[in-house]
C-alpha positions in Angstrom: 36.9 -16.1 7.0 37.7 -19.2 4.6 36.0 -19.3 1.6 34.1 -23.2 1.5 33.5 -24.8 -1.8 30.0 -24.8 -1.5 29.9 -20.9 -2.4 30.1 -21.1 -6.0 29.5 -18.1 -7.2 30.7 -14.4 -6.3 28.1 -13.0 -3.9 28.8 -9.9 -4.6 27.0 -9.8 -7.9 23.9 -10.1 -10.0 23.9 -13.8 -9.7 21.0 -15.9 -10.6 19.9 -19.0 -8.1 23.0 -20.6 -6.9 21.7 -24.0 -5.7 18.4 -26.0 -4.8 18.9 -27.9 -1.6 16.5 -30.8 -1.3 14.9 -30.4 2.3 14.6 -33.1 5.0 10.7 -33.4 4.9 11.2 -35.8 8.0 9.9 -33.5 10.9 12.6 -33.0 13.8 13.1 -31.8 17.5 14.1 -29.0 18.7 17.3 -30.6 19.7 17.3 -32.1 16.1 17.6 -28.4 15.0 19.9 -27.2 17.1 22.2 -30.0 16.5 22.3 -28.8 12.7 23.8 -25.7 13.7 26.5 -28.1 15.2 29.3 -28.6 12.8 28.4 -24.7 11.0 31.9 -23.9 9.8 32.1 -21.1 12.3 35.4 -18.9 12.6 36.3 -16.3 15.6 36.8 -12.7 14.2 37.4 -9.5 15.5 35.2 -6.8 15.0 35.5 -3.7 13.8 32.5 -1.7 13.7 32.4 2.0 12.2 29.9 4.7 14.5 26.8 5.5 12.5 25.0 8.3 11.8 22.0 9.0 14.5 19.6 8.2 11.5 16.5 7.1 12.7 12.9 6.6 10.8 10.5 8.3 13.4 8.3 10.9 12.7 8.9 14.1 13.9 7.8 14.5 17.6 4.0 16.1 17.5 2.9 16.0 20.9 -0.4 14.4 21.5 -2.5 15.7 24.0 -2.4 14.1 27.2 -5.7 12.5 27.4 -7.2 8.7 28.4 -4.7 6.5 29.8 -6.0 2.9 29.1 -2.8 1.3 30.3 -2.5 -1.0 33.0 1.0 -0.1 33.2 4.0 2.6 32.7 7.3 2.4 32.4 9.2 5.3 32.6 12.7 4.8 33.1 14.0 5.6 29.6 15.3 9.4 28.9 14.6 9.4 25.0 11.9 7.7 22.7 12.0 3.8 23.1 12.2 2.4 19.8 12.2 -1.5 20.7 10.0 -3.9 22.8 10.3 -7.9 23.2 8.5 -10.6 25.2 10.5 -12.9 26.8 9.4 -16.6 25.3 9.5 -19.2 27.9 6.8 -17.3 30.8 6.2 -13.8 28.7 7.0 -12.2 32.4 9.6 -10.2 31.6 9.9 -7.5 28.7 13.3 -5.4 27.0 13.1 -2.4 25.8 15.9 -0.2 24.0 16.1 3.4 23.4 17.6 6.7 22.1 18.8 7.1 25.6 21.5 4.0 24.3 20.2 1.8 27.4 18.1 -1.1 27.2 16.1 -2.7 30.2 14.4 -6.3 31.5 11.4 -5.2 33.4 9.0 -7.1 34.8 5.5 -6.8 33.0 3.5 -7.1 36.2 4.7 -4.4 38.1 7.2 -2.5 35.9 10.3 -3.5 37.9 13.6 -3.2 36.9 15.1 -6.4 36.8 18.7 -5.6 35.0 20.1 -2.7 33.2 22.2 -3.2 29.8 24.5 -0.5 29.7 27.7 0.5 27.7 25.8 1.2 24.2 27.5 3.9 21.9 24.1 4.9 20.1 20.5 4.5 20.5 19.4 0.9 21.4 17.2 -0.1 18.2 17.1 -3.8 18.6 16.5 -6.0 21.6 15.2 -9.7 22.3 15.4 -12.9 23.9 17.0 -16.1 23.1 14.1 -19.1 22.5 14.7 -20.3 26.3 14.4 -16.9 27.9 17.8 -17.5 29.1 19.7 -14.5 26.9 19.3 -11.1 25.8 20.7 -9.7 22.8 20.8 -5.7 22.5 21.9 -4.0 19.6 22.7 0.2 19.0 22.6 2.0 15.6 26.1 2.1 16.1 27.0 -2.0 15.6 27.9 -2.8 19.2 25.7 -5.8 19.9 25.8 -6.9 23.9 24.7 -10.7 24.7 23.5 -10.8 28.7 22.4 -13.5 31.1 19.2 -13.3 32.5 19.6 -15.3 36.1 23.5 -13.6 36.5 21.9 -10.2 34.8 25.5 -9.6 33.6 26.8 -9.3 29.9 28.6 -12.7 28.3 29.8 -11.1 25.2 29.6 -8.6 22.4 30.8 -8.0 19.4 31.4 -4.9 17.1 29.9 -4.7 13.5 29.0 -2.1 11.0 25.7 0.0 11.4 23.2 -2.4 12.3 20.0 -3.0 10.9 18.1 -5.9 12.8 19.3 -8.7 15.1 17.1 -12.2 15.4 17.4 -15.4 17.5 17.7 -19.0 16.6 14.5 -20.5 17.3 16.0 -23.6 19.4 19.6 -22.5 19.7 21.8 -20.0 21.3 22.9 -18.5 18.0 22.7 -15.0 16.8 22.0 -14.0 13.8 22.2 -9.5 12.6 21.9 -7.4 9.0 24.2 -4.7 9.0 24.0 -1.6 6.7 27.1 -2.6 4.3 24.5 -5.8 3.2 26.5 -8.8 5.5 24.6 -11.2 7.7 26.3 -12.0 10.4 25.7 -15.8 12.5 27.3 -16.3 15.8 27.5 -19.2 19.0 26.9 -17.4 22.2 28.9 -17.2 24.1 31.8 -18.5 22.8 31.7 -15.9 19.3 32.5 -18.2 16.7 31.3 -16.5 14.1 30.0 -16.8 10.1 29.6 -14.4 7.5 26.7 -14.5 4.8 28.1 -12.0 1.9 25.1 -9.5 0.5 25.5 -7.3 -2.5 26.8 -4.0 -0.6 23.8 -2.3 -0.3 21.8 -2.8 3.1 20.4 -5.8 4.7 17.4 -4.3 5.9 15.1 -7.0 6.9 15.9 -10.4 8.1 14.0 -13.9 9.1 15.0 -17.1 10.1 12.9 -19.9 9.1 11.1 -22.1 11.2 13.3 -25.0 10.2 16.2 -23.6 12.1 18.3 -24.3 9.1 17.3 -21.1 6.7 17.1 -17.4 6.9 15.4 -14.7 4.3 17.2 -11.8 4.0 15.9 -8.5 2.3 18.4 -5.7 0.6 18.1 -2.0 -0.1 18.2 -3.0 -3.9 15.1 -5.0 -3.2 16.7 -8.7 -3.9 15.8 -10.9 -1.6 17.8 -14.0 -0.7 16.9 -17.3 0.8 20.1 -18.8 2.4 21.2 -22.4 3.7 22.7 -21.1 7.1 24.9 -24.7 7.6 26.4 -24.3 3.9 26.6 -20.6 3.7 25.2 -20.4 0.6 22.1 -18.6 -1.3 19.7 -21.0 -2.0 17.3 -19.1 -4.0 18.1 -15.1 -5.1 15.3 -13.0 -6.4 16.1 -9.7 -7.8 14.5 -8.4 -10.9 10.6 -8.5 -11.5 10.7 -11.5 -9.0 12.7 -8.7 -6.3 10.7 -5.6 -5.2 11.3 -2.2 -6.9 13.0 -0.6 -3.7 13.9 -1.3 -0.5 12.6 -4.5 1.5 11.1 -2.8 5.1 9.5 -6.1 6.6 8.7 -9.6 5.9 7.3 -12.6 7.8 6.9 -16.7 7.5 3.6 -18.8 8.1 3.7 -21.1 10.6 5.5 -24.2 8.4 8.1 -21.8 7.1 6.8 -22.9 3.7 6.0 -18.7 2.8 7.3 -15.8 3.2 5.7 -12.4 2.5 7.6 -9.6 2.0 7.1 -6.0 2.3 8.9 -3.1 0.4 9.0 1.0 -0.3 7.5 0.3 -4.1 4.0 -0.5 -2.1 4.3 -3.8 -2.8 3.8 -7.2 -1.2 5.1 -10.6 -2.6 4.3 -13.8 -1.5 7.3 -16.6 -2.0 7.5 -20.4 -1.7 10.5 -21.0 -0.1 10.9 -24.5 -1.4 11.2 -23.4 -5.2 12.0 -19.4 -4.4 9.2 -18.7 -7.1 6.8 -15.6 -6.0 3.3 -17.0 -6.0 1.2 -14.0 -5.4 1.7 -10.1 -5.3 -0.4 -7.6 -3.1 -0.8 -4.0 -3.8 -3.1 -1.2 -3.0 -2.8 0.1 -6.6 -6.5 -1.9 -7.4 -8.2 0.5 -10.4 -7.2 3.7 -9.5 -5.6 5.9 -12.4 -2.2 5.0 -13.4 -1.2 9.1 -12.5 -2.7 8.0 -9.0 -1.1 4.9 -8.3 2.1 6.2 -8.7 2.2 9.6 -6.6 0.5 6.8 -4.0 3.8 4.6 -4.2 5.7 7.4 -3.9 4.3 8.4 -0.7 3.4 5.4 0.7 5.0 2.0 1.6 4.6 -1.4 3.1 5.5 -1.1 6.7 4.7 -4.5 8.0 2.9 -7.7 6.9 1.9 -11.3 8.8 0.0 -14.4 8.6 -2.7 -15.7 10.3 -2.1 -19.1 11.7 -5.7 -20.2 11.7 -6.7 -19.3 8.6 -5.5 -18.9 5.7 -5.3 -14.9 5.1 -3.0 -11.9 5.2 -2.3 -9.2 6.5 -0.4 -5.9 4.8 -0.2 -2.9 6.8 0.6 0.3 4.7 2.1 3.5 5.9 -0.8 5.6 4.5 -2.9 4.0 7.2 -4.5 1.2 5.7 -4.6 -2.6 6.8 -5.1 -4.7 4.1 -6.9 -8.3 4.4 -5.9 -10.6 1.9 -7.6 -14.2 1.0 -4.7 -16.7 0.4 -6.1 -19.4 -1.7 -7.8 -16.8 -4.2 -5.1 -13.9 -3.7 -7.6 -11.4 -3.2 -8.6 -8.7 -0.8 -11.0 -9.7 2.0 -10.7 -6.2 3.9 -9.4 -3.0 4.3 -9.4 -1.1 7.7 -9.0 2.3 7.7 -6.5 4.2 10.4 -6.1 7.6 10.8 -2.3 7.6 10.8 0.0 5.6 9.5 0.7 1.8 10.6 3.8 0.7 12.3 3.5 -2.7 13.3 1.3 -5.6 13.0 0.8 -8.5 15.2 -1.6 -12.0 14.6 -2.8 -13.5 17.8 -1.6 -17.0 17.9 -4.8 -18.7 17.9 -7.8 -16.8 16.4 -8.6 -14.5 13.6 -7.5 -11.2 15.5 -5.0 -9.1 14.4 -3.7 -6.4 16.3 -2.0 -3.1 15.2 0.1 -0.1 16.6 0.1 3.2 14.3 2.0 7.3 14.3 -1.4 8.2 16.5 -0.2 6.3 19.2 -2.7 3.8 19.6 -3.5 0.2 19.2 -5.6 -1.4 17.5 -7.6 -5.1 17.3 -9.4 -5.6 14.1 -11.5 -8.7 13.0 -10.0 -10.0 10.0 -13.2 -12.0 9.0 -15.4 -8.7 8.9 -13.0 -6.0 8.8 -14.3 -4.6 12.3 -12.2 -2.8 15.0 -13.1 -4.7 17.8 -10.9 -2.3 20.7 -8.7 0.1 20.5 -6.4 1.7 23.5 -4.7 4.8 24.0 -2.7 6.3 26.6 0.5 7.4 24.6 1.3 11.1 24.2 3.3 10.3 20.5 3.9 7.6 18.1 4.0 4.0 19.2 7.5 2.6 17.4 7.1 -1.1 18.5 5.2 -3.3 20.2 4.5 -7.1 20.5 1.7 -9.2 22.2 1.7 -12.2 25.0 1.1 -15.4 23.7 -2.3 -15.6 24.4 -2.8 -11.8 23.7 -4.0 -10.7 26.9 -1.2 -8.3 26.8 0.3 -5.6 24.5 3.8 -3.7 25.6 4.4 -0.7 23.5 7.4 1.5 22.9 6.7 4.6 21.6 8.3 8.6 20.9 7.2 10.1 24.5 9.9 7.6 26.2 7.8 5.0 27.7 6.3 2.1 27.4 3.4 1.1 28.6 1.8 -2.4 29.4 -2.4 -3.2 28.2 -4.3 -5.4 29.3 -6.6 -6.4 26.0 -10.3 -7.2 27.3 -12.7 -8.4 25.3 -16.5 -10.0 25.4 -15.2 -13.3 25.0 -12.5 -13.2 27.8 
């Protein structure tokens, strides 16, 4: 990989911001953003991925007894706990799941059939999605083999080897590829065709990642708890926050509003901090601590942890979702907590419904969840899982939830409520 002179510092240490970019505030295309991506001094490189360790976050299996069954649908053809679920975009028809079985599978969400099997995975299957157009499915194992397929042929176009893998994301209007891999690199490739970038981290894990909505950033989160903001065309880190700005462990989530203009990130310290990505200053900080004791708030941190966090994108709050069970509302102009709802077990995922104030949940009970953000009121919950739901995700106008969960399905619900 050639080193550019716009990387002007080494990115392997404790280096303070390396360079403000001034954005484009003209709005642009989709094609406009795909055409940045363009002349992205890409390289082709081999891979050479090292096999990981089978280590995995999920509880320890206690079997739930078999009980309601508020699914419309099951799919059952994975042999071990499915540990990722995605939409596809374009018609949400179509869903991927990956597992500890290391096979990953499009299924249709209708009638749970199989519409192509992605085989030849090493390791368990912990990351799956489609590209923005539906056309593409990226699948990637524990192990670092990541497998690009075609939908329409159902056959595999590439793949490509890296170290253990942490999380893989799409473009949002391009087929490009982004992954976090355990030894702290982001990798950026063109699919099919592999040309490929590297995004140097400071050795330690890149555990969470996000591209922006502008197609032309990504956030990255690190074990050490820095989190960069990078300008994928110039390779550079635009912004670097480590310190009292970082977190005080490792990042475990994080998620933009709808402009790309925040990101919230989510940590092990129990923390949440809200950045503006124009100036990489954190504006706000949300944390369970509140008044408790000082004794108490740190056996709490100790034990506990941010495990997910989103915002809503008509209005302006915040949710923080908290291993200890708790789903925390926050108030964005006034940084303070609207509501907290209470679950019985700890949270894994969250999800916002595109267009209302509804924000769903999945949790270690094996349940899901639909809370009220503007009262703090459950307004549904479904069951039908015999263990703990891993992942799930909602169609875009939430009349569906696909879960994955520990009892090796994954199951399809269809979210009724008064006003539907």
């Amino acid at each position: 990989m050639e080193n550019t002179e716009e990387v002007a510092v080494d990115l392997h240490g404790d280096e303070e911001i390396v360079e403000v970019i001034e954005l484009n505030e003209t709005e642009q295309t989709p094609d406009d953003l795909a055409e940045e991506l363009e002349d992205v001094d890409f390289e082709e490189e081999d891979g050479d991925g090292n096999v990981a360790d089978d280590e995995d976050w999920q509880t320890e299996d206690e079997d739930m007894e078999a009980g309601q069954d508020d699914s419309e649908l099951t799919f059952s053809k994975h042999t071990g706990s499915v540990f990722c679920v995605n939409l596809d975009p374009a018609t949400n028809s179509l869903a991927v799941t990956g597992g500890e079985d290391d096979k990953a599978f499009v299924w249709r969400v209708n009638d749970g059939d199989v519409v192509m099997e992605c085989t030849g995975h090493k390791d368990s299957v912990i990351c799956a999605a489609f590209s923005h157009d539906s056309t593409l499915v990226a699948t990637g194992d524990m192990g670092g083999l990541i497998k690009v397929w075609k939908v329409e042929t159902k056959g595999e176009i590439w793949s490509f080897e890296v170290g253990d893998l942490e999380w893989i994301e799409w473009h949002p209007c391009a087929p490009v590829l982004l992954a976090g891999t355990a030894d702290g690199n982001m990798w950026m490739w063109k699919i099919p065709s592999g040309e490929c970038k590297t995004f140097q981290g400071p050795g330690c894990q890149a555990t969470s990642g996000k591209i922006l909505p502008d197609g032309k950033r990504a956030v990255v989160g690190y074990e050490d708890g820095i989190v960069r903001l990078w300008d994928l065309k110039q390779g550079n880190a635009i912004h670097v926050l480590k310190g009292p700005d970082g977190h005080q462990g490792s990042l475990t989530c994080m998620a933009c509003n709808k402009d790309g203009s925040l990101v919230l990130t989510g940590s092990v310290d129990c923390r949440a901090k809200l950045i503006n990505t124009a100036t990489g200053k954190v504006v706000g900080v949300f944390s369970e601590e509140g008044n408790k004791p000082q004794s108490s708030m740190e056996e709490e941190t100790r034990s506990n942890s941010v495990e997910a966090v989103g915002f809503c994108n008509v209005m302006p709050l915040a949710a923080v979702a908290y291993l200890d069970g708790t789903l925390a509302i926050y108030d964005l102009p006034t940084q303070s907590l609207r509501n907290k709802c209470q679950h019985e077990a700890g949270i894994v995922h969250l999800q916002w419904e595109e267009s209302s104030s509804l924000v769903s949940t999945c949790s270690l009970d094996g349940a899901v969840r639909i809370w009220d953000a503007r009262s703090g009121d459950m307004v549904s919950e479904y069951h039908g899982h015999t263990a703990e739901i891993l992942d799930f995700t909602l169609s875009r106008d939430a009349s569906l939830a696909v879960t994955a969960s520990g009892d090796h399905k994954a199951k399809v619900f269809c979210l009724q409520r008064p006003d539907r």
